[in-house]
N, C-alpha and C positions, 0 to 999 in steps of 0.2 A: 330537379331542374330549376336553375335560379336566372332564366332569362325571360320570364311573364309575372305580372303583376294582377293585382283584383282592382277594379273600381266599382265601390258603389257611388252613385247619382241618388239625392235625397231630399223630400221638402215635406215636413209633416207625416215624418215615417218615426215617430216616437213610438209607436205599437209595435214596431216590425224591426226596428234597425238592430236591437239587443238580439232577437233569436238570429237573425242572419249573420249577425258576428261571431257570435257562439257555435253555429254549423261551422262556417272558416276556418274556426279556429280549433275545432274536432277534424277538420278535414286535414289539417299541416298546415291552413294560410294562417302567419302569423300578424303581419300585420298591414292587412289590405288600406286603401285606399277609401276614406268616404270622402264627397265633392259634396255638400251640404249647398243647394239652395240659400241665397241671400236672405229670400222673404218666408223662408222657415218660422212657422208663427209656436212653435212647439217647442220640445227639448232634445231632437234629433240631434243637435251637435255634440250636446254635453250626453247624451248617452253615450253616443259611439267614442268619445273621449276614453271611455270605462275598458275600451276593448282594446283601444286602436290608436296609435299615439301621432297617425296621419289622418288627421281631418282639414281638410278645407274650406271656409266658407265665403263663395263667392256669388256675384249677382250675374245671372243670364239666366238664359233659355236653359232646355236639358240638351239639347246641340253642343253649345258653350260650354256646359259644364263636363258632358262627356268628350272634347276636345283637352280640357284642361285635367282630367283624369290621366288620359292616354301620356299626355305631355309631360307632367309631372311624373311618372312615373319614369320616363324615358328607356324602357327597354322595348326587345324585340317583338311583344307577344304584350296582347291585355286581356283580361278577360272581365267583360260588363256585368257582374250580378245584381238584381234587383233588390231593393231592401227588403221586400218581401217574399224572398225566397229563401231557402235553405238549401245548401251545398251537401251532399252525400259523399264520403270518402272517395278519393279513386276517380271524382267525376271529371276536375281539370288535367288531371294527368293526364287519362286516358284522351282529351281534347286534344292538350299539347301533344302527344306523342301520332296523331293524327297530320298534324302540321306538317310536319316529316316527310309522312308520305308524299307530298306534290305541292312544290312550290309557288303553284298557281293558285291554293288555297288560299282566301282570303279570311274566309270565315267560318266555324263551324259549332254546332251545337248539339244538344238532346234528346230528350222527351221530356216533356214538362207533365208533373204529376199534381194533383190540385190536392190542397194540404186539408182544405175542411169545405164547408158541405154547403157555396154559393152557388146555387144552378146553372145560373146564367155564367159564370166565369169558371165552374169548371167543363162545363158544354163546349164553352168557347176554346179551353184547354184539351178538350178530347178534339174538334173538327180541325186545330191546330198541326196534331198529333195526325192526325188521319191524312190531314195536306202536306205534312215532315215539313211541317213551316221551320223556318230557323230567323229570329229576330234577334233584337240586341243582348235583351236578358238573360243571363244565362248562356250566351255564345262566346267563344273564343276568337280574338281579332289578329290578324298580321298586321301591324302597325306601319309597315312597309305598303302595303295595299292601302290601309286608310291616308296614310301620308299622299301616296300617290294621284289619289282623286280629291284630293285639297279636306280632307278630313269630314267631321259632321258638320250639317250647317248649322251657323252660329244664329241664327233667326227661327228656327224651326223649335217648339216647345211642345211640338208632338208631332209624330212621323216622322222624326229626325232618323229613325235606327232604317226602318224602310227606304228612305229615301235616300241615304248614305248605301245600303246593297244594293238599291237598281243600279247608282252609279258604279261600281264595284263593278255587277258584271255587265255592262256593259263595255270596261275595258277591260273586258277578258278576262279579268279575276272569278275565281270558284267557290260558291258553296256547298256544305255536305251539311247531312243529316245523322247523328249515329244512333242507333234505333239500342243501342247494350248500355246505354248508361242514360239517367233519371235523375233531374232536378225538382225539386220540389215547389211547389207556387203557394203561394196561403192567400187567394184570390178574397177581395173584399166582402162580407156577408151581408152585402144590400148590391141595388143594381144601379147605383150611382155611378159609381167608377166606371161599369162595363157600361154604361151610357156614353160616359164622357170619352171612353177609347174609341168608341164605332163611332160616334157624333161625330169628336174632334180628329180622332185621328185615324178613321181609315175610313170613313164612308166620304165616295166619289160625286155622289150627285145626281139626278136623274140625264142619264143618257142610254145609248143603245146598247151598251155592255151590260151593266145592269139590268136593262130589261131580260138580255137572254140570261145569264147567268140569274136571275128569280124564276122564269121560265123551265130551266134547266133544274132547279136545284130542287125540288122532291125528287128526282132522281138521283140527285147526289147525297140528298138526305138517308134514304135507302140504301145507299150502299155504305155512306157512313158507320150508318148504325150497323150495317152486318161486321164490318170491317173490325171496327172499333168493340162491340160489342153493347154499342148504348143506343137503345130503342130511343134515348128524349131525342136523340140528332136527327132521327125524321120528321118532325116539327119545327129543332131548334134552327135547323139549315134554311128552308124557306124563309122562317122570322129572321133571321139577319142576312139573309138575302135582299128582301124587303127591306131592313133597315139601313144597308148599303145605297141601295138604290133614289131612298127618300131623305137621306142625309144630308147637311149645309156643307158636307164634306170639311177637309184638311183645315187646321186654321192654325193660325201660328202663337197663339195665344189665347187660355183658357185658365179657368181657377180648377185646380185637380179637388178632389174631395180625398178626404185622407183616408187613408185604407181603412182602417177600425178605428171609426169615430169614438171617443167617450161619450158615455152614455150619463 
């Protein structure tokens, strides 16, 4: 099928952007899409150059820049990968061939598999898994859908991929979960990043939903870990319960920490 495209979104992904081209490019995708960050302080542009003879570097948000992925590419179908991830053969087909099913799909995605041994970020990747969360990464888009609700916000530099699906279904567009097919995540081996995701971009702030959902959640920890099979999720659900709760919440502007810093 030659009517979807790949986009990766990148800023200080020197460590990560070479194996996630290398997966793409074992998987059939020959030559995806990178949108390189203006204020890239690294050599992310000129790596992916080695792979991939469409790179872009432009200055925005990751809103911005995942709007000028989609658009530059200009077909029917995108599909967002992280630079940090790695594609498994068979993973976007079996996506695109989903699309088919129901026109009302907007968006659809995996299970994210954690590639090495962060706590905190493969924890986060299993209660993900356990909730069939579906986010930008790793997800397949109808470009028809995004179009429709005026694309990512261009101002958003985190919680753009969230705040583009509430819009989504709220006009009535769909997402799915498909539990047969596995992406792979190489989640950063310190708890910097997974700070800077709950900090900046998913913790709401203290209000009354929070309170019950911390209240709730050693029972939701517990069934996590039966579900899943990971005893840390009875702990690690209340602690980002809590962290949700006690967070500055969303912001729309933050310094990311790069996934595997040099040492």
């Amino acid at each position: 099928m030659h009517d979807f495209g790949v986009v990766i979104i990148a800023r200080d992904e020197e460590h990560n952007i070479g194996e996630c081209l290398v997966s793409l490019h074992e998987a059939g995708i020959k030559n995806p899409l990178v949108v390189v960050d203006s204020r890239t302080k690294d050599k992310t542009a000129d790596l992916a150059l080695k792979y991939t003879s469409s790179v872009s570097v432009i200055d925005g948000s990751r809103g911005r820049l995942r709007n000028t992925g989609y658009k530059q590419l200009g077909l029917p179908f995108v599909a967002y990968i992280d630079a940090d991830m790695a594609v498994m053969p068979g993973y976007l087909e079996t996506l695109r061939l989903k699309m088919d099913e129901n026109p009302k799909l907007a968006v659809v995605g995996g299970i994210q598999e954690p590639l090495n041994c962060c706590l905190l970020g493969a924890l986060d990747c299993e209660y993900c898994n356990y909730k069939r969360a579906v986010s930008t990464g790793g997800a397949f888009f109808r470009v028809e859908a995004i179009e429709e609700v005026g694309g990512f916000s261009d101002d958003l530099n985190v919680g753009e991929d969230g705040e583009l699906i509430n819009r989504l279904l709220q006009r009535g567009w769909l997402k799915e979960r498909i539990d047969s097919v596995v992406i792979g995540h190489n989640y950063a081996p310190n708890y910097k990043t997974w700070r800077n995701k709950i900090i900046h971009g998913k913790a709401a702030g203290f209000h009354s939903w929070g309170v019950l959902r911390l209240l709730t959640s050693p029972f939701i920890g517990l069934h996590a870990a039966w579900v899943r099979r990971q005893p840390h999720l009875i702990w690690y659900v209340p602690f980002r319960s809590l962290t949700l709760l006690l967070g500055p919440g969303l912001r729309k502007e933050y310094t990311p920490t790069p996934s595997n810093p040099s040492t």
